[in-house]
N, CA, C and O of each residue as an XYZ file, in Angstrom:
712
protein
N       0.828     -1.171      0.000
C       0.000      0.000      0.000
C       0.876      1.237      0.000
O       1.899      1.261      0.684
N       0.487      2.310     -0.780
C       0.978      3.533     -0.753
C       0.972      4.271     -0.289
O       1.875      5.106     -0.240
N      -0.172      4.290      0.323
C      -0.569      5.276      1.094
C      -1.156      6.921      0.476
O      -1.084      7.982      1.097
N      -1.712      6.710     -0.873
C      -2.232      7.806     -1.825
C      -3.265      7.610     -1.559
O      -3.886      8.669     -1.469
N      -4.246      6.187     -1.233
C      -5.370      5.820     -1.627
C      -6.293      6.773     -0.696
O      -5.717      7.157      0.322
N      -7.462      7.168     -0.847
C      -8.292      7.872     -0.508
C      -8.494      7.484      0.224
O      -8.295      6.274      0.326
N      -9.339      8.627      1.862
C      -9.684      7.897      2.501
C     -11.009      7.146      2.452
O     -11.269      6.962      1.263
N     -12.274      6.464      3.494
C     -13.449      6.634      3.316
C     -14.157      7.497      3.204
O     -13.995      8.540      3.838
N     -15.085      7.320      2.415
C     -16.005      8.167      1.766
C     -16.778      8.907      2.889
O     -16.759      8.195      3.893
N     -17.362      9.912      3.074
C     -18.079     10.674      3.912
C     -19.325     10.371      4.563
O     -20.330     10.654      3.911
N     -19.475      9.907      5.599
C     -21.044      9.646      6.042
C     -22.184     10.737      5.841
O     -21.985     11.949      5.752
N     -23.318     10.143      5.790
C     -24.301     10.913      5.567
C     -24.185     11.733      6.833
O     -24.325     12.954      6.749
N     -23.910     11.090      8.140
C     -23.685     12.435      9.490
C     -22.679     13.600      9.239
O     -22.918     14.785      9.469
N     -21.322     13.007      8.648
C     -20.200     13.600      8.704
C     -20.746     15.084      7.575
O     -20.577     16.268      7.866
N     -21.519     14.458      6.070
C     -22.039     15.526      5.475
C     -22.587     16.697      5.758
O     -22.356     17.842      5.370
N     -23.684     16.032      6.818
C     -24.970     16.970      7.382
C     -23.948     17.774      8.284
O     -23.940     19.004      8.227
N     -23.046     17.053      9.155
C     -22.243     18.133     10.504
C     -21.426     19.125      9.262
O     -21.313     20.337      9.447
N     -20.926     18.510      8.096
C     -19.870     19.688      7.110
C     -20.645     20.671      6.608
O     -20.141     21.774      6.395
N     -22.018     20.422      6.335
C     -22.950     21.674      5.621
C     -23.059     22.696      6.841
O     -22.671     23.850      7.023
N     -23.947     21.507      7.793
C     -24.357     22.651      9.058
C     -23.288     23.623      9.600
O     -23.590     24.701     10.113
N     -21.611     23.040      9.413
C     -20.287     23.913     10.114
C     -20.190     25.107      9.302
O     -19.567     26.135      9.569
N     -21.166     24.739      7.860
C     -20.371     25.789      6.997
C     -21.562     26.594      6.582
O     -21.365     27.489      5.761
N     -22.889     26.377      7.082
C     -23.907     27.008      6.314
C     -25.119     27.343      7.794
O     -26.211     27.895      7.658
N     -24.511     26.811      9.194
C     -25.837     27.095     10.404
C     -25.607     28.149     10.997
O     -25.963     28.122     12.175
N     -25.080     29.224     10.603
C     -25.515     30.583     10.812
C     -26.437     31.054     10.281
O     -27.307     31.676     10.892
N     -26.438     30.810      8.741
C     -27.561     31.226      8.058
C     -28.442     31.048      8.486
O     -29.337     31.825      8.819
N     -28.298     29.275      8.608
C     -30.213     28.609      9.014
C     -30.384     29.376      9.821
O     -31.364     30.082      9.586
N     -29.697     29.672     11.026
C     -30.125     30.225     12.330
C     -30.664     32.164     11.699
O     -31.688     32.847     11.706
N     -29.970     32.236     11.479
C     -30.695     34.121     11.049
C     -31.848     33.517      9.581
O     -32.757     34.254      9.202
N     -31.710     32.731      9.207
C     -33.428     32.435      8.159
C     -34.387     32.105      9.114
O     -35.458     32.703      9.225
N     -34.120     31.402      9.633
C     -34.803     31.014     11.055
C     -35.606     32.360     11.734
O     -36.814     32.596     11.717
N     -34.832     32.917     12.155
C     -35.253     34.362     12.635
C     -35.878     34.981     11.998
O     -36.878     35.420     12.566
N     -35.746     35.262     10.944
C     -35.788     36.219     10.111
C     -37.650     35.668      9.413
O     -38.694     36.295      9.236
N     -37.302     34.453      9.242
C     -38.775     34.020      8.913
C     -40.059     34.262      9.969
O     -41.237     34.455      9.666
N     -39.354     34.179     11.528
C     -40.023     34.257     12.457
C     -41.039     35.729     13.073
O     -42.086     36.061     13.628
N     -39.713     36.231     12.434
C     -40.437     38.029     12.826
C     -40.897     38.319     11.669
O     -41.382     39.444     11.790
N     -41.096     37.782     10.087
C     -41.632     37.870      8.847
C     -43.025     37.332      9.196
O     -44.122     37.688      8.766
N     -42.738     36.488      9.987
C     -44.121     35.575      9.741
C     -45.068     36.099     10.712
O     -46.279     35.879     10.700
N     -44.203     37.064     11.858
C     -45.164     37.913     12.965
C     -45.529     39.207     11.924
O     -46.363     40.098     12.083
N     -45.032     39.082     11.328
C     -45.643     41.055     10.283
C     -46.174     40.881      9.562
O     -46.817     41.852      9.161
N     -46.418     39.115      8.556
C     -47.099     38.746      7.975
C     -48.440     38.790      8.244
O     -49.310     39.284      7.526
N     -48.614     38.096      9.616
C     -49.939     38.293      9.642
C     -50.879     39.626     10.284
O     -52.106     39.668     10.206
N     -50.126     40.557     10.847
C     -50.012     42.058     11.050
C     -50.524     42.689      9.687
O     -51.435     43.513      9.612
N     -49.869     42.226      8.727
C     -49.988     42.577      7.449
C     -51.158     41.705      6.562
O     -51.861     42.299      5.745
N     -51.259     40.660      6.733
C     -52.413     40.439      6.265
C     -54.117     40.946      7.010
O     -55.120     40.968      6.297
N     -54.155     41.291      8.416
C     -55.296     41.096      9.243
C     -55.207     42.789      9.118
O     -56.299     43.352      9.036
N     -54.333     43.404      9.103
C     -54.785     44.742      8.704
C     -55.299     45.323      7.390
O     -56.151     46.165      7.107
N     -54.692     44.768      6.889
C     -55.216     44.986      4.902
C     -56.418     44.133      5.229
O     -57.221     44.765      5.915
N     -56.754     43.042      4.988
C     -58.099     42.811      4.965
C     -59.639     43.366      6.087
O     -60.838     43.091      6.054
N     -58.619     44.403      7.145
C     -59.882     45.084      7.821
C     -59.955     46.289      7.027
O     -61.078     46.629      6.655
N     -58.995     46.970      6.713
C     -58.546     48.365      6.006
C     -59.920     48.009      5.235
O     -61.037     48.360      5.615
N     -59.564     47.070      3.811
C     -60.428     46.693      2.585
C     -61.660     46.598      3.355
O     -62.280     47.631      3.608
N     -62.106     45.384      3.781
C     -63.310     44.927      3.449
C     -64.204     45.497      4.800
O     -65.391     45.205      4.650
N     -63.977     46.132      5.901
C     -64.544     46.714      7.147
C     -64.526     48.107      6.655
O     -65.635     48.574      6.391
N     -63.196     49.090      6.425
C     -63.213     50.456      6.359
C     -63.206     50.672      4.838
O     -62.813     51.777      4.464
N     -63.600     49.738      3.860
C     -63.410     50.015      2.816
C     -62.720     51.052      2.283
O     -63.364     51.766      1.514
N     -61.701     51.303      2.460
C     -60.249     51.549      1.749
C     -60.045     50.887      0.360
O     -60.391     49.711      0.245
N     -59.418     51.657     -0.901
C     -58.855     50.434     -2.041
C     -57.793     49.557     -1.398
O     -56.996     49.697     -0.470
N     -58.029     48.820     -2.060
C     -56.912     47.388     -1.915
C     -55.787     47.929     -2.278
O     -54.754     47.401     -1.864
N     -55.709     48.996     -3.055
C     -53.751     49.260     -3.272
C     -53.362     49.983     -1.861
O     -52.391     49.660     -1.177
N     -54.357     51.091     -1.527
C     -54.005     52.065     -0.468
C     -54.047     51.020      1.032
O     -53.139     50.874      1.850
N     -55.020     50.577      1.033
C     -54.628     49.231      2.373
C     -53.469     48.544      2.160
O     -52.702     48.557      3.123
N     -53.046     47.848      1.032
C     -51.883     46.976      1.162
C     -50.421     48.074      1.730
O     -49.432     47.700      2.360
N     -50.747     49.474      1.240
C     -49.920     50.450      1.343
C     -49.625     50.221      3.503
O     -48.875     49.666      4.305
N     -50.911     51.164      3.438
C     -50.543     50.926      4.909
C     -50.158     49.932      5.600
O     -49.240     50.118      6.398
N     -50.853     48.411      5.455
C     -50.572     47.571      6.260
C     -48.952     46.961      6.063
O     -48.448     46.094      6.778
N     -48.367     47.573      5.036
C     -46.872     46.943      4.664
C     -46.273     47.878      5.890
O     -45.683     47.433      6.875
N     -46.555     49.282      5.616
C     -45.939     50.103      6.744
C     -45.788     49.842      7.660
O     -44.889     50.076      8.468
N     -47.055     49.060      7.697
C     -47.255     49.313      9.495
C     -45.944     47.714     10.133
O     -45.051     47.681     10.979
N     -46.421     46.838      9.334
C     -46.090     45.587      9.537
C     -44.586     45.811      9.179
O     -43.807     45.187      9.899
N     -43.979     46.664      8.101
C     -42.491     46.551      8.553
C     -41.845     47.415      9.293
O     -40.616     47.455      9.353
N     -42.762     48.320     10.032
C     -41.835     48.716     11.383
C     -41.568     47.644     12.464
O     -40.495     47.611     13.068
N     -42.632     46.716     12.707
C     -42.334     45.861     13.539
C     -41.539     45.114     13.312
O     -40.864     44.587     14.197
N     -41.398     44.855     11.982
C     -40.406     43.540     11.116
C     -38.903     44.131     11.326
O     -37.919     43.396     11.399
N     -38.843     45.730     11.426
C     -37.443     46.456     11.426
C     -36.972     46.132     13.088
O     -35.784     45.960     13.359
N     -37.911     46.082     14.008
C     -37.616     46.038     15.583
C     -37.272     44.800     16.049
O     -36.567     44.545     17.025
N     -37.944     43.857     15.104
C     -37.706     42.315     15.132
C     -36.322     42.033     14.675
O     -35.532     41.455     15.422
N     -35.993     42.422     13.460
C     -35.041     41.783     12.639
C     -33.309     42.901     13.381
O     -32.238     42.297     13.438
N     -33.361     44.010     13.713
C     -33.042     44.566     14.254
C     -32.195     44.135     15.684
O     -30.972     44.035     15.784
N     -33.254     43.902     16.800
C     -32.974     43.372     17.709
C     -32.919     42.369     18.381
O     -32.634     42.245     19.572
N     -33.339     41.223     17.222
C     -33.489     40.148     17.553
C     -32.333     38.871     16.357
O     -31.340     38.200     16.637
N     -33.244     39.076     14.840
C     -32.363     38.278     14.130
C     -31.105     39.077     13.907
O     -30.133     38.371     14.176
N     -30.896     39.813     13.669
C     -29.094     40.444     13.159
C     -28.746     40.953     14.876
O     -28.238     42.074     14.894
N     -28.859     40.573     15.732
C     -28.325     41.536     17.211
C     -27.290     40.943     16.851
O     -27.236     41.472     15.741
N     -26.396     40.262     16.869
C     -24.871     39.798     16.962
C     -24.220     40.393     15.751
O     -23.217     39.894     15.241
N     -24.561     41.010     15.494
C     -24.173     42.015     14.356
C     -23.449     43.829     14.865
O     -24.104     44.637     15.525
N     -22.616     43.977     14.562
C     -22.868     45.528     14.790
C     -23.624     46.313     14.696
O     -24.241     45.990     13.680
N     -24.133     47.371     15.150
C     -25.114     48.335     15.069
C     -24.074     49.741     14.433
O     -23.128     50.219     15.059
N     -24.476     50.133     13.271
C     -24.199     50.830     12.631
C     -25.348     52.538     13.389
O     -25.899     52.665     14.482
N     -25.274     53.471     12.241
C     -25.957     54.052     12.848
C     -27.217     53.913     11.887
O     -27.347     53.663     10.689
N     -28.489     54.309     13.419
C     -29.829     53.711     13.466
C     -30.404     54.151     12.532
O     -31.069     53.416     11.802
N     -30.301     55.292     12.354
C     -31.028     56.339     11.272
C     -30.490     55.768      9.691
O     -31.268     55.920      8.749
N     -29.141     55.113      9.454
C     -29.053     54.652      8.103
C     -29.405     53.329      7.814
O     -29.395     52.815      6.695
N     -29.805     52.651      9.167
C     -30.324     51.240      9.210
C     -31.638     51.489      8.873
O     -32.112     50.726      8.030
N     -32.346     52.355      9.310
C     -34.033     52.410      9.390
C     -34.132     52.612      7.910
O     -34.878     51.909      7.228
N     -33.320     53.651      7.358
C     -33.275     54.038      6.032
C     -33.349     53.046      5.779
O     -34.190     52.182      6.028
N     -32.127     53.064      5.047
C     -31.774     51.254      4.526
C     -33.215     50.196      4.236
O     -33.803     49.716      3.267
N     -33.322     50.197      5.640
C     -34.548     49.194      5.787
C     -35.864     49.513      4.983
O     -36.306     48.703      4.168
N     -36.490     50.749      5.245
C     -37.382     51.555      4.387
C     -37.083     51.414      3.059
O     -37.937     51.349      2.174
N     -36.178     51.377      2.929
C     -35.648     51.843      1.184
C     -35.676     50.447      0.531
O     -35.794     50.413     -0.693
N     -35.577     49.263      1.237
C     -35.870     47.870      0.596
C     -37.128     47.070      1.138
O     -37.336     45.879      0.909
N     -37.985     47.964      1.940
C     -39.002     47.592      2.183
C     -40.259     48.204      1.297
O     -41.343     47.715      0.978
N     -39.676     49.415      1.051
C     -40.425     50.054     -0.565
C     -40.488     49.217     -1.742
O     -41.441     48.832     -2.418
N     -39.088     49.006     -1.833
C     -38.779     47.620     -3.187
C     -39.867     46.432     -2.692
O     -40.840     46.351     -3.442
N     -39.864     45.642     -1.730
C     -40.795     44.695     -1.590
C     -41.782     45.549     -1.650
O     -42.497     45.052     -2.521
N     -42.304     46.537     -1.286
C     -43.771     46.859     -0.884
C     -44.094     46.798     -2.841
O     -44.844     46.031     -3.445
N     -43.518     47.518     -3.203
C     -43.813     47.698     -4.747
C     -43.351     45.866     -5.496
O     -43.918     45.697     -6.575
N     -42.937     45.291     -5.286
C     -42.634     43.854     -5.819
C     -44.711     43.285     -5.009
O     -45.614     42.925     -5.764
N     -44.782     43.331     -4.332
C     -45.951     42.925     -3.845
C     -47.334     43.643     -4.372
O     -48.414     43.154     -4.703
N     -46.818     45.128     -4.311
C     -48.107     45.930     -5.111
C     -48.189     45.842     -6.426
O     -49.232     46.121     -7.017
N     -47.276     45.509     -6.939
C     -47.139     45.482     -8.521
C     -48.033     43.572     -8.928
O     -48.789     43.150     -9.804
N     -47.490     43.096     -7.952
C     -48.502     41.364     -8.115
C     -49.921     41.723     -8.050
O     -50.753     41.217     -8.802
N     -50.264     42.794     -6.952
C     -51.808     42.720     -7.051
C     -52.398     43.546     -8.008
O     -53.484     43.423     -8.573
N     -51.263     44.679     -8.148
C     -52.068     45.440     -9.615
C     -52.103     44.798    -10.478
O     -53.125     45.135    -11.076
N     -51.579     43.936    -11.062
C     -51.139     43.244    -12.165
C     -52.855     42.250    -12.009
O     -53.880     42.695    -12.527
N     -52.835     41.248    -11.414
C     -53.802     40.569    -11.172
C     -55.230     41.392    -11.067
O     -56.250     40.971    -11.613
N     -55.189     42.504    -10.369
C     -56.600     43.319    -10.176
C     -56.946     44.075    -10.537
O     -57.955     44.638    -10.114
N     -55.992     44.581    -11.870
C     -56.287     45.820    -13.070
C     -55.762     44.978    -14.230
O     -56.389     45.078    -15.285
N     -54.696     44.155    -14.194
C     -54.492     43.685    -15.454
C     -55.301     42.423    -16.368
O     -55.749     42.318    -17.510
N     -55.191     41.479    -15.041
C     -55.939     40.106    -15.392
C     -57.396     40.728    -14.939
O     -58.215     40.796    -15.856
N     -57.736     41.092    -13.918
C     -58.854     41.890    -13.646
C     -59.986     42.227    -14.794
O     -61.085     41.712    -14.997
N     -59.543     42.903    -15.218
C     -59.969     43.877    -16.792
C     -59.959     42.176    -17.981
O     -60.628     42.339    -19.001
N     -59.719     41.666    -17.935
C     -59.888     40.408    -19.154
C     -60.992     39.547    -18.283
O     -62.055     39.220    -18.811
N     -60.677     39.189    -16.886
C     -61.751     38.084    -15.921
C     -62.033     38.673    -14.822
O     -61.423     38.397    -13.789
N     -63.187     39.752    -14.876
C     -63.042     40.103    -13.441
C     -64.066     39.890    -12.279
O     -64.305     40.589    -11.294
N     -64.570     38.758    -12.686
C     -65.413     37.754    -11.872
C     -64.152     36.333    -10.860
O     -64.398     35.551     -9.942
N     -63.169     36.556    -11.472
C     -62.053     35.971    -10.890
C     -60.633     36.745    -10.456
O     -60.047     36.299     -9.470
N     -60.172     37.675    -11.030
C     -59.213     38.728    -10.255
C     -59.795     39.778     -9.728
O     -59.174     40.667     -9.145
N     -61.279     39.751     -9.926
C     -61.159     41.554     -8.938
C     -62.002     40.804     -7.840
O     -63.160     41.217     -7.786
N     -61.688     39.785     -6.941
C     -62.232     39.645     -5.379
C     -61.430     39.414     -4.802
O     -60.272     39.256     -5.189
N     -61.938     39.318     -3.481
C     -60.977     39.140     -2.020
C     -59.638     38.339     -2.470
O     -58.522     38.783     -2.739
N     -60.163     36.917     -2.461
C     -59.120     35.715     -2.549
C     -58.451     36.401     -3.747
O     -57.495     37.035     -3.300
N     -58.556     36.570     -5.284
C     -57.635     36.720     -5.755
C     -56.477     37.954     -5.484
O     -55.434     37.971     -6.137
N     -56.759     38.893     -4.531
C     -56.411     40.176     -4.177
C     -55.132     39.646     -2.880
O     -53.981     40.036     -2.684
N     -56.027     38.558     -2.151
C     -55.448     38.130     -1.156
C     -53.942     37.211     -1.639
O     -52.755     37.336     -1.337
N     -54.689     36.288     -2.506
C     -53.304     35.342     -3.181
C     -52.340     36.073     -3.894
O     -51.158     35.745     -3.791
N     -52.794     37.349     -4.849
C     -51.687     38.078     -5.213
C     -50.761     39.104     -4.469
O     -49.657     39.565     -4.761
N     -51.376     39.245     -3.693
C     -50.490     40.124     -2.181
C     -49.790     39.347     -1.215
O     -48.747     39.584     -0.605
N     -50.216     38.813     -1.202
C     -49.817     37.438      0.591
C     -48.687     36.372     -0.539
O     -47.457     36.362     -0.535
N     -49.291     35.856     -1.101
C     -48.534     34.765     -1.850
C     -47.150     34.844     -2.934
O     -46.007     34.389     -2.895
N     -47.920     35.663     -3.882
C     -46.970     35.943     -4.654
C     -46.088     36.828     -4.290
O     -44.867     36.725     -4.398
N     -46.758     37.804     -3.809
C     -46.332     39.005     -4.001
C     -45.465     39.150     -2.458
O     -44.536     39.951     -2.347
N     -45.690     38.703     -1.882
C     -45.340     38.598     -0.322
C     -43.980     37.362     -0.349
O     -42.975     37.488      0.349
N     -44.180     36.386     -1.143
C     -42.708     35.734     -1.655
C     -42.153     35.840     -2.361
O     -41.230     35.025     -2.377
N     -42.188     36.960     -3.633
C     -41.029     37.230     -4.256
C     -40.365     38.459     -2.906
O     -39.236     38.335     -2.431
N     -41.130     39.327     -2.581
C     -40.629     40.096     -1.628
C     -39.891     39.778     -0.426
O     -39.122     40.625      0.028
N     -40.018     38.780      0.081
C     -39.143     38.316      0.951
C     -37.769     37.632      0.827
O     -36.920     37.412      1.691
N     -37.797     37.284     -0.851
C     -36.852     36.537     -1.418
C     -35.792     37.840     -0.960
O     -34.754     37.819     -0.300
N     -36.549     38.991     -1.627
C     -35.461     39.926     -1.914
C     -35.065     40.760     -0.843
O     -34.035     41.425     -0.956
N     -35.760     40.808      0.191
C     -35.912     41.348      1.865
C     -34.546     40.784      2.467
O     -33.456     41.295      2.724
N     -34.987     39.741      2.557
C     -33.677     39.054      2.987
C     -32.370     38.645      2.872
O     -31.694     37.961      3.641
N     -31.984     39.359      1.370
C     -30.741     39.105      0.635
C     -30.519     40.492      0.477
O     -29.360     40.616      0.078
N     -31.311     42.098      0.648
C     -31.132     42.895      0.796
C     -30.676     43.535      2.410
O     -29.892     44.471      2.560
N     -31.217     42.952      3.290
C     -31.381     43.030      4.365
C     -29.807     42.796      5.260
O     -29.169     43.524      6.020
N     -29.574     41.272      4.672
C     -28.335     40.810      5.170
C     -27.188     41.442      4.547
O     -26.109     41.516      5.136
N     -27.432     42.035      3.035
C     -26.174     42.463      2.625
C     -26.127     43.659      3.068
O     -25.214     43.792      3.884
N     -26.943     44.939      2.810
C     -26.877     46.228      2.306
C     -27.247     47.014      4.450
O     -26.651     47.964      4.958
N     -28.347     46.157      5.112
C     -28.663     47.194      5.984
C     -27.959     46.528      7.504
O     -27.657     47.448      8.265
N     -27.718     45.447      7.946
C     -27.409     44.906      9.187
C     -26.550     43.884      8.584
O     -26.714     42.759      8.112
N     -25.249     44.959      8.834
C     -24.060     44.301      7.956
C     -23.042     43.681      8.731
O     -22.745     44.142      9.833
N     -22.387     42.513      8.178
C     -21.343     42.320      9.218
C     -19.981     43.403      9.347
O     -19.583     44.263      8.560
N     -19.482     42.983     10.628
C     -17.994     44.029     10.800
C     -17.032     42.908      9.893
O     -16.240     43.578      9.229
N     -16.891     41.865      9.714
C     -15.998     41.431      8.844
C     -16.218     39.762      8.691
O     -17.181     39.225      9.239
N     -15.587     39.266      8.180
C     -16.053     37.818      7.470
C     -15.847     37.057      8.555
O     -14.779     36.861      9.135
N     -16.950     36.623      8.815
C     -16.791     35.223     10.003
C     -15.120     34.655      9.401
O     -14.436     34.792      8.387
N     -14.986     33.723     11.196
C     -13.411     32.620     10.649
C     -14.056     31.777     10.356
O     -15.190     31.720     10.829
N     -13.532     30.653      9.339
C     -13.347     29.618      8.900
C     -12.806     28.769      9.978
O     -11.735     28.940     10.559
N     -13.769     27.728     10.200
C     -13.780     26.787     11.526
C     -12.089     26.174     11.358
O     -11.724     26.483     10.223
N     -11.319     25.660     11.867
C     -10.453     25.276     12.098
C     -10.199     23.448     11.102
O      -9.205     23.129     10.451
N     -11.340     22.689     11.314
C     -10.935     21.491     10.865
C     -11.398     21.503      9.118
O     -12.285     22.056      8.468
N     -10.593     20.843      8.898
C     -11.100     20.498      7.137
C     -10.154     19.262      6.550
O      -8.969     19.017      6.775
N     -11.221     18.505      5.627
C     -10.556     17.266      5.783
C     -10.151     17.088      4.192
O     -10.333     16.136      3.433
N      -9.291     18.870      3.901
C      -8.523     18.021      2.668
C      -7.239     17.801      2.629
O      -6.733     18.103      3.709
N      -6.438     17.385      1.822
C      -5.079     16.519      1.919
C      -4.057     17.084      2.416
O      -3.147     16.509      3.013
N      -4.194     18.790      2.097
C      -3.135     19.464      2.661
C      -2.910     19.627      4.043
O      -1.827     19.546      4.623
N      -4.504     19.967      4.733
C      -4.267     20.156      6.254
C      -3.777     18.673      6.696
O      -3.266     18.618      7.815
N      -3.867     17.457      5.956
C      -2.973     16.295      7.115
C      -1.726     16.243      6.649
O      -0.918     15.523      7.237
N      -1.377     16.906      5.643
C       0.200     16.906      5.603
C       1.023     17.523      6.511
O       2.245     17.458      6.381
């Protein structure tokens, strides 16, 4: 024997512990981050649908407010809860920041329901101009492309790191056992 030959192949544990060493920060701030989303979510849905259908408000001007309202809380959440191990920059360019890509979602979300409730609306509007379709194009669509982009805006641009995490210590390629 030579001693070139490879070693054994990787267990399915050894995999799951190499992803999680190299990727469970994230989970842990998606984690979060979904958690205080999913508290403004429904902030945001139970206010738009009283706005609309109790104070009859339009559906664009309700979705307006209830985004507002629901991402100040989402800013206090994500703020002090998912990014706290983060530096705190200053507050006033964080809030910005935050506002300024919470506009982008608010408009990624308003643009799904206009689209559906003036565009498809106007061709079927026995099927895009009611509740549910107003609801599925705001909440659903429009509420998950927006978060796609919330959260990849969020982590890069407003609650930033001070510098690149270390690189855990063990790694099992050929050079570190030389």
């Amino acid at each position: 024997m030579t001693g070139d030959q490879p070693g054994a192949p990787k267990t399915r544990r050894g995999l799951l512990r190499a992803l999680l060493d190299r990727f469970g920060h994230l989970v842990r701030e998606l984690s979060k981050f979904a958690t205080v989303g999913g508290f403004a979510f429904l902030v945001d849905l139970a206010l738009f649908n009283y706005l609309a259908s109790v104070q009859h408000v339009p559906s664009v001007g309700a979705k307006t407010i209830s985004t507002v309202v629901a991402a100040t809380l989402a800013f206090l959440g994500n703020r002090f809860w998912t990014w706290r191990h983060r530096p705190r920059s200053n507050p006033a360019r964080e809030y910005a920041l935050f506002f300024f890509f919470n506009g982008v979602g608010l408009g990624i979300a308003v643009g799904c329901l206009a689209l559906s409730r003036y565009g498809l609306g106007a061709i079927w509007p026995r099927v895009f101009q009611t509740a549910l379709a107003d609801n599925v194009a705001s909440f659903v669509v429009g509420t998950g492309l927006g978060t796609l982009f919330r959260f990849w805006s969020y982590r890069r641009f407003v609650f930033v790191e001070g510098g690149t995490p270390p690189v855990p210590g063990t790694s099992h390629d050929r050079e570190s056992e030389a």
